[in-house]
N, C-alpha and C positions, 0 to 999 in steps of 0.2 A: 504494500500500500504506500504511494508517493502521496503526500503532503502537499495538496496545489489547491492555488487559487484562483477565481476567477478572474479571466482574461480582462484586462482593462483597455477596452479599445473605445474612443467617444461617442458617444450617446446622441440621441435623432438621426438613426438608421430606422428604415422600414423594416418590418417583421418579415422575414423569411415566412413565405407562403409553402407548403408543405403539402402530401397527402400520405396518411400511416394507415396501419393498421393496428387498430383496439386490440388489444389482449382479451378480453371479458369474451364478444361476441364476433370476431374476427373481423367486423366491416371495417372499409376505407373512412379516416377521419382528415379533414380538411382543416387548416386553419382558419377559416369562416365560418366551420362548425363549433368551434370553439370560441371565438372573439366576442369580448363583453362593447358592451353599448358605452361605457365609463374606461376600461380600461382588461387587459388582457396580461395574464402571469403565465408565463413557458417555464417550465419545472424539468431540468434534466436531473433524473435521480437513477438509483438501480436499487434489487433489493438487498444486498450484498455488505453494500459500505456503512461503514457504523457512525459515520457523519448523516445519512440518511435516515438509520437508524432511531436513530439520535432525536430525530426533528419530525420523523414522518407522521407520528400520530398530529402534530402541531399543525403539518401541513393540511389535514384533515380539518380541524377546527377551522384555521384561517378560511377554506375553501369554502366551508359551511358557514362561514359567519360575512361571508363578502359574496357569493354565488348571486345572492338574489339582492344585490345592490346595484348590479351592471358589470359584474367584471367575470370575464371567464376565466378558466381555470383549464389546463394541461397539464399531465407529467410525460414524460419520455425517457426512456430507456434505449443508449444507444453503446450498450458494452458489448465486446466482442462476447457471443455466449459460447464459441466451441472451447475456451480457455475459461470461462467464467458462467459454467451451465446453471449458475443456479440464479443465473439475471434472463434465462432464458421467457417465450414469452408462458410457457403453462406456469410457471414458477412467475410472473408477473401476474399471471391473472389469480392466482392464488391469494400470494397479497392482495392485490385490488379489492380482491372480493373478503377476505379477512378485516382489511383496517377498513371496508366502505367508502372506497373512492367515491368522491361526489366530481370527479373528474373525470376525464377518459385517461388510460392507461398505454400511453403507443410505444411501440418498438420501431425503433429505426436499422433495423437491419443492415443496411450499405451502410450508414454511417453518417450519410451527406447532410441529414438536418442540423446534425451535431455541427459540422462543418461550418453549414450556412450560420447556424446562431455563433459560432465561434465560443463555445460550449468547453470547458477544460476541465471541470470536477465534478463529482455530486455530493452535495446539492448545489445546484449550478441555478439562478435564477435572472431570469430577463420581465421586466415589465415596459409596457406597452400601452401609453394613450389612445383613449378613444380615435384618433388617427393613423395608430397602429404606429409609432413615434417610441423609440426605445426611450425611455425617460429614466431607468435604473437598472444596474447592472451590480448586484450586490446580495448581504447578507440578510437570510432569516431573522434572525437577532445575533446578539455575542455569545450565546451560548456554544458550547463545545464539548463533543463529550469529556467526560474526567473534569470539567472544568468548574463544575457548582455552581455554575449560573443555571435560572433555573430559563427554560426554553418557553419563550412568549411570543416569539414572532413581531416583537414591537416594531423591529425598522422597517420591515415589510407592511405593518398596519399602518405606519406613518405614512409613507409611499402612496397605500392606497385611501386614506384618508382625505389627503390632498388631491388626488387625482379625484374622488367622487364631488368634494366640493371646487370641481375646477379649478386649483390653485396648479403652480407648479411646483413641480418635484425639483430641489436644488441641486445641482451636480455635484457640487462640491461636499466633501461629508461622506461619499457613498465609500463604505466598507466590503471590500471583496468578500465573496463567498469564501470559503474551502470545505475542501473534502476530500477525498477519495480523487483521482485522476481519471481520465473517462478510458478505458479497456479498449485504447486502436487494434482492431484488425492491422497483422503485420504486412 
């Protein structure tokens, strides 16, 4: 397990438009199926990393507590699975279906969305203005495993705070994700 964090590249790019397949019930999922009316959260996670571990019941809450305010919600999974089978997707729809995603669950298979988002760890997270306008590229909260902070998701409810009352999100301040490294096919 490599220690990385996510990639800092500058903010107001357009959201990589995508089409995956759901783990839960196998159909094709679009990025248009996913985007909120206020604002739109891209979640590269796997089930494997103990930084996801860590956070994903959280990610659950958050989902449920901002879903039905205008903002969508996606995770994705883009680890290489013949090296790391248990990020595979029946083992994806497993969790899904255990913690109650109130999200779609996709697999990125080739790898390319991962690419497209410039995606480097999990939990790796990109939010997105109602114009689909990357406006943060950053952490859940400061919690960490081993770390005894306890896991709130504040910076990411700040984020989306702002963005529901139309304010903007400040660039400055924003705290890299880390976690886990994302599993490249060689």
């Amino acid at each position: 397990m490599a220690r990385t964090y996510t990639t800092q590249i500058p903010l107001g790019y357009k959201a990589p438009h995508f089409a995956l397949p759901e783990v839960m019930q196998g159909k094709e999922i679009y990025y248009r199926d996913i985007r909120g009316s206020k604002g739109t959260v891209v979640m590269f996670i796997c089930n494997h990393c103990p930084y996801v571990i860590h956070v994903r019941e959280a990610l659950v809450e958050l989902a449920n507590d901002y879903k039905d305010r205008g903002f969508g919600f996606v995770a994705i999974s883009s680890n290489d699975v013949e090296n790391y089978p248990q990020d595979g997707p029946a083992e994806m729809a497993a969790m899904a279906e255990e913690l109650n995603f109130p999200f779609h669950y996709l697999y990125d298979e080739s790898q390319e969305v991962a690419k497209a988002y410039d995606a480097a760890c999990t939990p790796d997270f990109s939010v997105f203005d109602a114009d689909d306008n990357c406006v943060y590229r950053g952490e859940l909260d400061a919690s960490r495993p081993g770390s005894g902070i306890p896991v709130t998701g504040e910076a990411m409810r700040e984020v989306l705070d702002l963005l529901e009352k139309g304010e903007t999100v400040p660039a400055e301040g924003q705290r890299p994700s880390m976690g886990c490294n994302i599993k490249w096919k060689e």
